[in-house]
NUKEBA-11196 format. One record per atom (N, C-alpha, C, O): residue in three letters; x, y, z. Coordinates in steps of 0.1 Angstrom, whole numbers, padded with zeros to 4 digits, always signed. Layout:
// NUKEBA-11196
ALAXYZ...
//
This chain:
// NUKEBA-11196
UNK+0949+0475-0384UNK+0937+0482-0387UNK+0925+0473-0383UNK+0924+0462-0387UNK+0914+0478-0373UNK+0903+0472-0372UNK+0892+0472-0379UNK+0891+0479-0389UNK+0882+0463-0375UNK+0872+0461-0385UNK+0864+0479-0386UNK+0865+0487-0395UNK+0860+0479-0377UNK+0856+0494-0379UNK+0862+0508-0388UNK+0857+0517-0395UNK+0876+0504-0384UNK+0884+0516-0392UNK+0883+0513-0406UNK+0886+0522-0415UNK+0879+0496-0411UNK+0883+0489-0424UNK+0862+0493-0428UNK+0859+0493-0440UNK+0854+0494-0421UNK+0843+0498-0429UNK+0842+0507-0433UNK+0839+0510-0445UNK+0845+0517-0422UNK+0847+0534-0425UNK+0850+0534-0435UNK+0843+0535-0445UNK+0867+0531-0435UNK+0873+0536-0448UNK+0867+0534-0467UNK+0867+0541-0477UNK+0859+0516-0461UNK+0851+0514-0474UNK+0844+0527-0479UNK+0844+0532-0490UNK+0835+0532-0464UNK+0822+0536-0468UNK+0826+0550-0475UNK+0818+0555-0483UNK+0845+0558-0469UNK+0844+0568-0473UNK+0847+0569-0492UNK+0842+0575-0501UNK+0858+0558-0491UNK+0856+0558-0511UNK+0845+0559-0514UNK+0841+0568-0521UNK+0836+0547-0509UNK+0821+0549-0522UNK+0817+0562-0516UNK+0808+0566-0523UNK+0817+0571-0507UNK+0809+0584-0510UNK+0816+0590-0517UNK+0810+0599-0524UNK+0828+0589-0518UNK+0841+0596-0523UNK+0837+0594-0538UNK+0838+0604-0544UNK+0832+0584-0545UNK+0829+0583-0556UNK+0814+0589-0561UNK+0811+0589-0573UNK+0805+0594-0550UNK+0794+0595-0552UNK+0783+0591-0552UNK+0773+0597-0555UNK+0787+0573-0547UNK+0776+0561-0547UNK+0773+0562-0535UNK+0779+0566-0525UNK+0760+0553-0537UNK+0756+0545-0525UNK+0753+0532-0526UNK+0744+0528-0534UNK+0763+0523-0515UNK+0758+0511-0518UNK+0742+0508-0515UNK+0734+0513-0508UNK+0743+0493-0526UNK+0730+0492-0522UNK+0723+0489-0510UNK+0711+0493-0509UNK+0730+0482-0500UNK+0728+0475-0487UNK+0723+0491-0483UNK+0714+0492-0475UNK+0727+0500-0486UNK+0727+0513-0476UNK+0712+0517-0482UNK+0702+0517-0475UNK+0713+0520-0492UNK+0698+0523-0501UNK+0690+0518-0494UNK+0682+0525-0488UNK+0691+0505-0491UNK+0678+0496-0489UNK+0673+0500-0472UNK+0662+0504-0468UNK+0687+0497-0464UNK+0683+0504-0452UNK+0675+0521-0451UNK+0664+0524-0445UNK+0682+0526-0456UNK+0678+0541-0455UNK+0658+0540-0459UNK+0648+0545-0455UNK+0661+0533-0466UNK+0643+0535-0474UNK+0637+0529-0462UNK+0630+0536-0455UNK+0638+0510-0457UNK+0628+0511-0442UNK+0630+0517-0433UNK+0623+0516-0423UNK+0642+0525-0433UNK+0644+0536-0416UNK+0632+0542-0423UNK+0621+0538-0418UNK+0630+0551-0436UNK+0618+0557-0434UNK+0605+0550-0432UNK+0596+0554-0426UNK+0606+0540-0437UNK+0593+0533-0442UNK+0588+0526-0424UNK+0577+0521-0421UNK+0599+0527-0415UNK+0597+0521-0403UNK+0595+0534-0395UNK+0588+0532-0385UNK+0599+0549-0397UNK+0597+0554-0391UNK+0579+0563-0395UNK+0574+0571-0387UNK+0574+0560-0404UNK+0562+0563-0410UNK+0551+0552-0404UNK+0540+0556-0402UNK+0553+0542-0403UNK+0543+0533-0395UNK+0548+0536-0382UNK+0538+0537-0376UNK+0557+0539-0374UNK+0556+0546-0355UNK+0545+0556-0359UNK+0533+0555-0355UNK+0549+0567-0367UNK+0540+0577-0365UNK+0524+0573-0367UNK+0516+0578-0359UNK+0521+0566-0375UNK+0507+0560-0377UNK+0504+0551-0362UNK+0493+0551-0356UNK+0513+0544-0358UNK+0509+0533-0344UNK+0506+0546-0336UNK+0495+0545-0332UNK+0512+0560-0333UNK+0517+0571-0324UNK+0501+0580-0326UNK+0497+0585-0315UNK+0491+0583-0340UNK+0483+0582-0339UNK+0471+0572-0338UNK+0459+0576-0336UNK+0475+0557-0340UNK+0465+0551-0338UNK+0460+0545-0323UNK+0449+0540-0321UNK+0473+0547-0312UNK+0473+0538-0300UNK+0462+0547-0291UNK+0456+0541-0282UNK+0460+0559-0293UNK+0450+0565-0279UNK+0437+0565-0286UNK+0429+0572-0281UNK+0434+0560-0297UNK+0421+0557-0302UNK+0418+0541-0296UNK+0408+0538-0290UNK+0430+0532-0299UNK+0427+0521-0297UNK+0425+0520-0281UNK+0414+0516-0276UNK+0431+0524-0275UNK+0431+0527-0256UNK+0414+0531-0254UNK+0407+0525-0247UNK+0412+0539-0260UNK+0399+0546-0253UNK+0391+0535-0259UNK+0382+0531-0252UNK+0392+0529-0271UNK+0384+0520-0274UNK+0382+0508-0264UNK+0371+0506-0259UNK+0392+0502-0262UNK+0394+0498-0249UNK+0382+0495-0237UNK+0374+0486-0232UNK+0389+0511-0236UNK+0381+0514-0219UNK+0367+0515-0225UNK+0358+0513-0216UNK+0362+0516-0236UNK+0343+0513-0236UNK+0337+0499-0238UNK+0326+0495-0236UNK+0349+0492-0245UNK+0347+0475-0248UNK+0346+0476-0233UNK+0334+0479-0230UNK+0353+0475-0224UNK+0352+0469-0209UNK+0342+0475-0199UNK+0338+0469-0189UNK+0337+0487-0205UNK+0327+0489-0201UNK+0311+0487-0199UNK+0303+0490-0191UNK+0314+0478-0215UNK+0301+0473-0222UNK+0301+0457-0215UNK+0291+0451-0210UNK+0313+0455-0215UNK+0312+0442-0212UNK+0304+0441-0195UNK+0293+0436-0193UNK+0314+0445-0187UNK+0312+0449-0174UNK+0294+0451-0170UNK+0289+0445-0160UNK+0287+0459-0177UNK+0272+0460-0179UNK+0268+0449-0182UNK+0261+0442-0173UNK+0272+0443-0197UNK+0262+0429-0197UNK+0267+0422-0190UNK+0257+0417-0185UNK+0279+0416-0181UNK+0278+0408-0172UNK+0273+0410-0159UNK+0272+0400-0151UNK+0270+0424-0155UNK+0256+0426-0145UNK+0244+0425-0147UNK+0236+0420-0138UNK+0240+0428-0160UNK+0228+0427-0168UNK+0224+0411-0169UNK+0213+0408-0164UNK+0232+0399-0174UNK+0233+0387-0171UNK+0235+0383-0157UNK+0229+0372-0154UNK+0240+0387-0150UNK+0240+0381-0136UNK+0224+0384-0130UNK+0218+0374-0125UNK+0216+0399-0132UNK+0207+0397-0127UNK+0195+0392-0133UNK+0185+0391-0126UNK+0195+0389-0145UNK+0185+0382-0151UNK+0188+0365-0146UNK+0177+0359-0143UNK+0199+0359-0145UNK+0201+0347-0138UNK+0194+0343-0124UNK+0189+0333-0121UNK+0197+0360-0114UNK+0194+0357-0102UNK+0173+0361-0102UNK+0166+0364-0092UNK+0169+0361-0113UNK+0154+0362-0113UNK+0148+0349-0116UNK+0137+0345-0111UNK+0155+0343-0125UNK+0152+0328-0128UNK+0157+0317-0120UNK+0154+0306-0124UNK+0163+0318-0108UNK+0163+0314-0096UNK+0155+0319-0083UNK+0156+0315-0071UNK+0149+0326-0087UNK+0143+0334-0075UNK+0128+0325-0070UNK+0127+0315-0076UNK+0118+0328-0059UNK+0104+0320-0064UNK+0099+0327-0074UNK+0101+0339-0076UNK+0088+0317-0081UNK+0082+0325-0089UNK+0067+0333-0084UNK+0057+0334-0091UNK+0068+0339-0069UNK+0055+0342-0066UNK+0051+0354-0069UNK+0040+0359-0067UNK+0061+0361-0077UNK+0060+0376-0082UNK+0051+0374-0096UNK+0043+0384-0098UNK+0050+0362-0107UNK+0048+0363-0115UNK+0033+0357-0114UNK+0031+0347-0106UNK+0020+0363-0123UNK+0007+0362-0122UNK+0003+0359-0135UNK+0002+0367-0145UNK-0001+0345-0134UNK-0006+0342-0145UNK-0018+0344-0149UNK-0027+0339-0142UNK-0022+0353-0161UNK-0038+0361-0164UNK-0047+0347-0175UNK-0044+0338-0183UNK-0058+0353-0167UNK-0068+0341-0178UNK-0064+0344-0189UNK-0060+0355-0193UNK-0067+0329-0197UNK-0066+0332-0211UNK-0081+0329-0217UNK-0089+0322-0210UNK-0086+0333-0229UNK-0097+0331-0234UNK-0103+0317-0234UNK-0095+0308-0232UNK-0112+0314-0235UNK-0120+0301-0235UNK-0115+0297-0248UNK-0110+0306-0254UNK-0115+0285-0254UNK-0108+0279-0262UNK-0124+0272-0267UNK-0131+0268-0258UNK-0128+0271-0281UNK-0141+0268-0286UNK-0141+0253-0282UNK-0131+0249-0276UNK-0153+0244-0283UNK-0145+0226-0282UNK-0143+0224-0299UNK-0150+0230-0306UNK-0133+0215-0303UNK-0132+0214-0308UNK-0142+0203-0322UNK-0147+0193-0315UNK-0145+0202-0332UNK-0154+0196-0338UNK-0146+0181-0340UNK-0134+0180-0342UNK-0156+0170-0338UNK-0154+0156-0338UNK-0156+0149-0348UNK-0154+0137-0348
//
């Protein structure tokens, strides 16, 4: 008799008796308890996806947004015009 034929046979007495071992209890409860978090990953992954694609989006912007404020602060400064500023009183001695 093989191992297989020798678990069967255990497993058919204890149904035979009406039980369930415990080892089996315990399994059966995280098959559900495992198949209840897929379904939650199953609705949470195409939220997280699209989330995703806007993080990279955002990102992608400020690192053009940063690239060209870099390439202005290297540039000459002949675009920029400095305006008079008011007369400054003299100061008392």
């Amino acid at each position: 008799m093989g191992l297989k034929d020798l678990r069967n046979e255990f497993y058919d007495k204890i149904r035979f008796r009406g039980q369930m071992p415990d080892s089996e209890m315990r399994l059966r409860k995280q098959i559900v308890k495992l198949k209840e978090l897929r379904a939650a990953d199953t609705e949470e992954l195409p939220q997280l996806r699209d989330d995703v694609q806007g993080l990279l989006r955002a990102v992608n912007q400020l690192t053009l947004e940063n690239q060209q404020l870099r390439n202005e602060l290297t540039e000459p400064r002949g675009r920029l015009r400095v305006l008079p500023g008011q007369p400054t009183p003299p100061s008392p001695r």
